[in-house]
C-alpha positions as CSV (number, residue, x, y, z in Angstrom):
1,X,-13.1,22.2,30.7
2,X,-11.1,24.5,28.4
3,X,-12.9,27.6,27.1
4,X,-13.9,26.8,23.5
5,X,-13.5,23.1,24.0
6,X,-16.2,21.1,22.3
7,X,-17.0,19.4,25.5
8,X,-18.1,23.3,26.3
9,X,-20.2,23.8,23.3
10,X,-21.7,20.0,24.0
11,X,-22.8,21.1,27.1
12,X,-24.4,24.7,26.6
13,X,-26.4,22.9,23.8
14,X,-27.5,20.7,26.0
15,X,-28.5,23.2,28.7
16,X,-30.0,25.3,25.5
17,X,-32.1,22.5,24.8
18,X,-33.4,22.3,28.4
19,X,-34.2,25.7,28.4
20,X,-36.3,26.0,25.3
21,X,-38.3,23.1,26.4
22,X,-39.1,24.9,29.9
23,X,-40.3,28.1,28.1
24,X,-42.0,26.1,25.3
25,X,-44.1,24.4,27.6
26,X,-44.5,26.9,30.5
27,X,-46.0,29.1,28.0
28,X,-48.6,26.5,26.5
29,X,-49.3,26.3,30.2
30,X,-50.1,30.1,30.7
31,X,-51.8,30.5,27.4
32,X,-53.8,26.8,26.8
33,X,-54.1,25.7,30.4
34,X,-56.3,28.6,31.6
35,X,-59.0,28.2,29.0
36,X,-58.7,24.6,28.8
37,X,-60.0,25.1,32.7
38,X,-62.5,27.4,32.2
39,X,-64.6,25.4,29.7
40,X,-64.4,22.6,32.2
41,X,-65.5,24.7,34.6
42,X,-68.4,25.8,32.5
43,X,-68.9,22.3,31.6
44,X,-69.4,21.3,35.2
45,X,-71.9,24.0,35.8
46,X,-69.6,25.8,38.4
47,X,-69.3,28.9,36.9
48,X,-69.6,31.5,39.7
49,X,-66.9,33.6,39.2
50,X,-65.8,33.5,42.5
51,X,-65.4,30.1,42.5
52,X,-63.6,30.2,38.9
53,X,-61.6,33.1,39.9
54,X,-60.3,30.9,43.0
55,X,-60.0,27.5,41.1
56,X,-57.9,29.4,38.6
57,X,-55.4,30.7,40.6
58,X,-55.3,27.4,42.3
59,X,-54.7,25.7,38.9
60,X,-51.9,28.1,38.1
61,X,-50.4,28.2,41.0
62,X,-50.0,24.1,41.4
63,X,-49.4,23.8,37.6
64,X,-46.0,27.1,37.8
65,X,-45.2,24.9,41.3
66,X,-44.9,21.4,39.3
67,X,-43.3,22.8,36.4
68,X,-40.8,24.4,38.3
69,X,-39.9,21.6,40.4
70,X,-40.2,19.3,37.6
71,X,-37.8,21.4,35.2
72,X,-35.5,22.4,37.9
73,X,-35.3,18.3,38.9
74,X,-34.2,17.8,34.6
75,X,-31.7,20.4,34.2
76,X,-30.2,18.9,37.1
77,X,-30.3,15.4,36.5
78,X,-29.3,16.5,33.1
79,X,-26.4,18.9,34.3
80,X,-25.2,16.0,36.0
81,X,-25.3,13.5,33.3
82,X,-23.8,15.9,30.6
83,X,-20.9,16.4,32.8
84,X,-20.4,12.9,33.5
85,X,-20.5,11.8,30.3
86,X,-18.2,14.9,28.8
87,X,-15.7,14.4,31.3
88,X,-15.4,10.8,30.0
89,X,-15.0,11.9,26.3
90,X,-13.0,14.9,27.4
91,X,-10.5,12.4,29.1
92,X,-10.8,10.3,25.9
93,X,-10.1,13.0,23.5
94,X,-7.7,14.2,25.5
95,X,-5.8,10.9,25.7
96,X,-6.1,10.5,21.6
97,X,-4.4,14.2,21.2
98,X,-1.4,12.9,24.0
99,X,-1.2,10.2,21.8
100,X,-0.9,11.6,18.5
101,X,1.7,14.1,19.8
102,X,3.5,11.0,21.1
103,X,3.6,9.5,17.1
104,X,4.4,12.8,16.1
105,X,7.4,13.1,18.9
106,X,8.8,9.4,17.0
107,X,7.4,7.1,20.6
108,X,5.6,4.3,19.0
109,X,5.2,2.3,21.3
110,X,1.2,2.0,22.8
111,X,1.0,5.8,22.4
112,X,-2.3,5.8,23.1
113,X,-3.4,5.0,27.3
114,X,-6.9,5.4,26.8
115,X,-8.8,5.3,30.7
116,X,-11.9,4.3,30.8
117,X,-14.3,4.9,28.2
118,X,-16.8,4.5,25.8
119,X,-16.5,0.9,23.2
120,X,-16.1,3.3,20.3
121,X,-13.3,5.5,21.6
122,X,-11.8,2.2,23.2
123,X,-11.9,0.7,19.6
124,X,-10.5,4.0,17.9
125,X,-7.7,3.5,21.0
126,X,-7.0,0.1,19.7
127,X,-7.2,1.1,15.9
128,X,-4.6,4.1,16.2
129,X,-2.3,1.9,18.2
130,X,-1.9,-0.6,15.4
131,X,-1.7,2.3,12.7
132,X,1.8,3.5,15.3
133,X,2.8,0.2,15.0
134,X,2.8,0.0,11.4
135,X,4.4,3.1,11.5
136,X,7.3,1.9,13.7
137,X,7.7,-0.8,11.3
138,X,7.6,1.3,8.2
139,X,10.2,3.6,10.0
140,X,12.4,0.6,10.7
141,X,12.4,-0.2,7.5
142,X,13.1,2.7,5.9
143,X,16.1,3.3,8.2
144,X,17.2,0.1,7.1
145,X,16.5,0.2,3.2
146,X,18.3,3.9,3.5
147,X,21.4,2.2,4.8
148,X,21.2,-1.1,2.8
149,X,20.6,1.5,-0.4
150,X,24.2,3.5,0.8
151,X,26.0,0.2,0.9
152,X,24.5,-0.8,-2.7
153,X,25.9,2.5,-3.8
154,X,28.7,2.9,-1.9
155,X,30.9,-0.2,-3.6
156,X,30.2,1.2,-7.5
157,X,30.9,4.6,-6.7
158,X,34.3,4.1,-4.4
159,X,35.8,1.7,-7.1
160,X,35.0,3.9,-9.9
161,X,36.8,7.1,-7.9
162,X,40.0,4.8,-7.5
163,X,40.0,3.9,-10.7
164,X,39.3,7.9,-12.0
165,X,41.7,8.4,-9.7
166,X,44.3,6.2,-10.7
167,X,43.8,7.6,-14.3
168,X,44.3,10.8,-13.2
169,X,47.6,10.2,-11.5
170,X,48.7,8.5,-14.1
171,X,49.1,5.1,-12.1
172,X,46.3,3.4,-13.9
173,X,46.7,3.0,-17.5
174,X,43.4,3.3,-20.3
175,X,43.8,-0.1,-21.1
176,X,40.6,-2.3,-22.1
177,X,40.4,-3.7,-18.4
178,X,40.2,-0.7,-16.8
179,X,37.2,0.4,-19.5
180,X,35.4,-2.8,-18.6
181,X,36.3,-2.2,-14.8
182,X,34.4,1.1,-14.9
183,X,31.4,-0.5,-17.1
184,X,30.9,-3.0,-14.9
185,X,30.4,-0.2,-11.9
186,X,28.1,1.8,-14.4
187,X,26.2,-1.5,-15.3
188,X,25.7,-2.0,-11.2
189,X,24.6,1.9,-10.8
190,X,22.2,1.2,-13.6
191,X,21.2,-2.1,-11.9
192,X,20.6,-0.5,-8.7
193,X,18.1,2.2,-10.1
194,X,16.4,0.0,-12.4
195,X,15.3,-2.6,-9.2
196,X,14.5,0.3,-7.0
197,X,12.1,1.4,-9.9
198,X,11.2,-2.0,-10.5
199,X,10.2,-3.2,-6.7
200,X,8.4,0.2,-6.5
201,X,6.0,-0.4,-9.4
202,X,5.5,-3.9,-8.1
203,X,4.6,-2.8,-4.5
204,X,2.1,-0.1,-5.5
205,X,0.4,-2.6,-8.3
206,X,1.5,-0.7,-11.6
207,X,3.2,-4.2,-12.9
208,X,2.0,-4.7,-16.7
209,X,0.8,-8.0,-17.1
210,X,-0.2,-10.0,-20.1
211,X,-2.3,-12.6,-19.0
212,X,-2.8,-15.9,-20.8
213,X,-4.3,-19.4,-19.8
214,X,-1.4,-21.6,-19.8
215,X,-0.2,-24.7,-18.0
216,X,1.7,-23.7,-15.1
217,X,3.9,-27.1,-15.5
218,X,4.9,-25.7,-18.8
219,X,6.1,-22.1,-17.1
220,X,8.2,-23.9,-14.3
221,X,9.5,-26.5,-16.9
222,X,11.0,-23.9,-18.9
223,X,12.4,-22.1,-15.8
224,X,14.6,-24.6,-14.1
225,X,15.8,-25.6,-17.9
226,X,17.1,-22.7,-17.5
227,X,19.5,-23.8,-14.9
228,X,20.3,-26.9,-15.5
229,X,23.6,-26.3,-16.7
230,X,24.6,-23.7,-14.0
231,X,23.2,-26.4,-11.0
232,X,25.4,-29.0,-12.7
233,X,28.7,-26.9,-13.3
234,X,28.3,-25.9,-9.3
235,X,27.9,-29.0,-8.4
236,X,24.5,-28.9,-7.2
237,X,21.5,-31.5,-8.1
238,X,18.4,-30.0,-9.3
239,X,15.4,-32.3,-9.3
240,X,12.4,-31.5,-11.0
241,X,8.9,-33.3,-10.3
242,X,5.7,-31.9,-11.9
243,X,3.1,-33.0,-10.9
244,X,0.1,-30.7,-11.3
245,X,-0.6,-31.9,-15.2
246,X,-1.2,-29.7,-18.0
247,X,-4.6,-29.5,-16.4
248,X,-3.6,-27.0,-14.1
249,X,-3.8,-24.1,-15.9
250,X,-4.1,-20.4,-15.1
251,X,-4.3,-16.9,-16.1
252,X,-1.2,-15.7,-15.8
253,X,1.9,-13.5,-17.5
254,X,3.8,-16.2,-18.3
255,X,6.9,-14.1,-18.8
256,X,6.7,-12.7,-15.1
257,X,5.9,-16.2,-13.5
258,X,9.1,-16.9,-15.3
259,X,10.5,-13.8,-13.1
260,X,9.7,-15.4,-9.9
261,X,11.0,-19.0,-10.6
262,X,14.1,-17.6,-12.4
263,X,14.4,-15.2,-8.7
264,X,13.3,-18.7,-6.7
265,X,16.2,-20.7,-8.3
266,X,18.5,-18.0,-8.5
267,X,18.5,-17.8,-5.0
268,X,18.3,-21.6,-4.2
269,X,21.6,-21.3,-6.2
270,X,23.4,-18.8,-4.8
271,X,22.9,-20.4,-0.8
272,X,23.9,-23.9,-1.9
273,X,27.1,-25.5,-2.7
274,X,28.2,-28.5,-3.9
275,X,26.5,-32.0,-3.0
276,X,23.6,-29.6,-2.0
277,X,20.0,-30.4,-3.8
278,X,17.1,-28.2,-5.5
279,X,14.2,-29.5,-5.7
280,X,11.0,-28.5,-7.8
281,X,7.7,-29.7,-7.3
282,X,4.1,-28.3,-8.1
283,X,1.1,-30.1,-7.5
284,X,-2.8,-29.2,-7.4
285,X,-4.4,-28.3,-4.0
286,X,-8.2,-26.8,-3.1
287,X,-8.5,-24.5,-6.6
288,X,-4.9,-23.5,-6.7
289,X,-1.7,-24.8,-7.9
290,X,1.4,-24.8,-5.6
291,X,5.0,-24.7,-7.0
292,X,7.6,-25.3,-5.1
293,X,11.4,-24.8,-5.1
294,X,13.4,-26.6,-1.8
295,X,16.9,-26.4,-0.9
296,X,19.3,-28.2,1.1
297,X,21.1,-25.2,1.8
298,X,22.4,-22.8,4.1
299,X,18.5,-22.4,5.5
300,X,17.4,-19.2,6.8
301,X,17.1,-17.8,10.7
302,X,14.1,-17.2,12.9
303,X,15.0,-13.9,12.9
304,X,15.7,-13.3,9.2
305,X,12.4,-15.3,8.3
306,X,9.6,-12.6,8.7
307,X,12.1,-9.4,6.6
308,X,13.0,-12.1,3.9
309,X,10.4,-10.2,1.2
310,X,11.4,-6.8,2.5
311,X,13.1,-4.6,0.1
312,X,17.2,-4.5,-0.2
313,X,16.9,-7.0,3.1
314,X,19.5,-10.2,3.2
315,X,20.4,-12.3,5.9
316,X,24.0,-13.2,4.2
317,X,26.7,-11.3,5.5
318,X,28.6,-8.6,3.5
319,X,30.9,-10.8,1.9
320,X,28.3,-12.5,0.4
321,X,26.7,-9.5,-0.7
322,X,29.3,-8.5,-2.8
323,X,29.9,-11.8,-4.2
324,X,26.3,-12.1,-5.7
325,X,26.0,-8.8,-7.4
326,X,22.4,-8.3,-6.8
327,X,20.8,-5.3,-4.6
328,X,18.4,-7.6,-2.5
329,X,15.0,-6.6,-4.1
330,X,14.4,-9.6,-5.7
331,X,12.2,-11.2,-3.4
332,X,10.1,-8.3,-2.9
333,X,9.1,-8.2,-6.1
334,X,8.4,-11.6,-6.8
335,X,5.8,-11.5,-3.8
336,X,4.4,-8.4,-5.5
337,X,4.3,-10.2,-9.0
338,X,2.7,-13.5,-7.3
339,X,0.1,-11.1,-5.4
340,X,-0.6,-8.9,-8.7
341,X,-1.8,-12.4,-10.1
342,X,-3.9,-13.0,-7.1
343,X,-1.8,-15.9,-5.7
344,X,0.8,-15.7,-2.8
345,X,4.9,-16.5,-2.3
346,X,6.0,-17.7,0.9
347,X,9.0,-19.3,2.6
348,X,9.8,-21.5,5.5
349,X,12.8,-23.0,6.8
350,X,13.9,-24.9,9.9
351,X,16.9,-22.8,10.7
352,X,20.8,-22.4,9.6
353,X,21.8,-25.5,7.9
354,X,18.1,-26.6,7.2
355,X,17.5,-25.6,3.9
356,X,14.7,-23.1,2.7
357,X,11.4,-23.7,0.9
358,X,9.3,-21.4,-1.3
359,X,6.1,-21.9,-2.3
360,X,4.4,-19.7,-5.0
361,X,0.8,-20.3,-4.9
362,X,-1.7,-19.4,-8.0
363,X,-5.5,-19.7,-8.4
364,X,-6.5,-21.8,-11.2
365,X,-8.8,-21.8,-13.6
366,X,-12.2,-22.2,-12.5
């Protein structure tokens, strides 16, 4: 046990304890016992004082003997047990300080070998394991939104230094496509910044919202209007079938449901091509109403599945993400618009080549 340890101070309380209750009660013995006896003496008529004189000091001697014995017995037993016990939560401590240096050290994986111990520090074990796991994932993704942010930046920035540069050398001429080349890398900059602000306000729950009861048909009928006319000049069908009613209605900002079907369909777009279908559905199911939107499209991997609503994540390659001209936020912030409405956004596909389906499910109105 190290000196100063609370295991130390556990134990001298313990022994402190002990030790108060053998003086407490081997002084009501000296001081109460003796009269106590000599009343019953006197009570049973044997009050010669030789005889009270050697009952006394019998009385004394047997009651100093059994108190002895009797405390010496408990500060052993309870030596023992203190040290038993301790040297369990020592190890236990112990094994929680090896494991926070560990998370410190940037090892998250089971930091914490906790022997065998008490359910609590077992379950604080368990507890602390899971918080380094969420750790390791938070880390993971930071690395990757820090790298993902570089390329988003990156693209802007190099083709507005050629083309500074080519002014500058005079090879590139101040004509009205080289203005427009250079506002279109500002308008991306700007782009960038204004998701990154956007996403962030959405994950921490600062999203305004101006709720009204409206049909939720009406919301998803305007939406894939929307797109009518880019589905048909790509090529792509886009089928609509509502089916919830103008029953179904909801609390909801109706310009940021609008958000997340506009983001739904975008996407659906952008990972279909022609002869492909869209397809969306709503319908009413146990106090809620689903809406839909299914593709027949490029479909999403196992292993791009469970990061699909994770900030600047895509499973496209990087042709693709220059081609699209978006910074891969979109997602995450129409799950954190669906969640700020109390509702949920979800996806599911069978693989490459299967299509993708996203289901954005609201309460109703009760």
């Amino acid at each position: 046990m190290r000196r100063g340890s609370w295991s130390r101070r556990l134990v001298l309380t313990q022994f402190a304890v002990l030790l108060t209750m053998a003086f407490m009660v081997a002084g009501t013995a000296l001081v109460v016992g003796p009269m106590l006896f000599d009343r019953h003496m006197v009570e049973s008529r044997h009050d010669e004082p030789v005889v009270v004189a050697h009952a006394e000091q019998a009385f004394r001697a047997a009651g100093l003997v059994s108190l002895a014995v009797g405390l010496a017995g408990a500060l052993v037993v309870a030596a023992f047990t203190a040290w038993v016990l301790n040297r369990s939560l020592a190890r236990g401590l112990d094994a929680l300080v090896e494991g926070a240096a560990r998370v410190a050290g940037g090892d998250y994986d089971h930091p914490v070998q906790m022997p065998p111990a008490t359910a609590e520090l077992e379950r604080v074990a368990a507890e602390f394991n899971n918080m380094a796991d969420q750790v390791a994932h938070t880390e993971v993704t930071r690395r990757r939104l820090l790298t993902d942010l570089g390329h988003e930046l990156r693209t802007p920035l190099a083709a507005t230094r050629v083309t500074l540069e080519g002014l500058e050398d005079g090879v590139v001429d101040f004509t009205p496509e080289t203005l427009g080349v250079l506002q279109r890398q500002n308008q991306r900059l700007e782009a960038v910044a204004a998701d990154i602000s956007e996403v962030s306000r959405a994950e921490e729950g600062r999203i305004p919202l101006d709720l009204r009861r409206v049909a939720v048909d009406d919301v998803a009928r305007a939406a894939t209007t929307a797109f009518l006319l880019p589905c048909q000049s790509a090529g792509v069908s886009l089928q609509v079938d509502l089916g919830a009613g103008d029953a179904a209605r909801a609390d909801i900002d109706p310009a940021r449901i609008g958000q997340v079907l506009d983001n739904l369909l975008r996407n659906a777009l952008q990972h279909t091509s022609a002869g492909d279908t869209i397809r969306v559905s709503s319908r009413v199911d146990d106090g809620h109403v689903d809406v839909t939107v299914a593709d027949t499209g490029v479909g999403i991997s196992a292993e791009a599945l469970p990061h699909l609503f994770e900030r600047f994540y895509r499973a496209a390659d990087s042709r693709t993400r220059d081609q699209d001209g978006g910074t891969g936020v979109g997602l995450a912030i129409a799950r954190a618009i669906a969640r700020a409405h109390g509702g949920t956004l979800d996806a599911a596909s069978d693989g490459p080549g299967a299509g993708a389906t996203f289901r954005l499910r609201l309460p109703l109105v009760s």
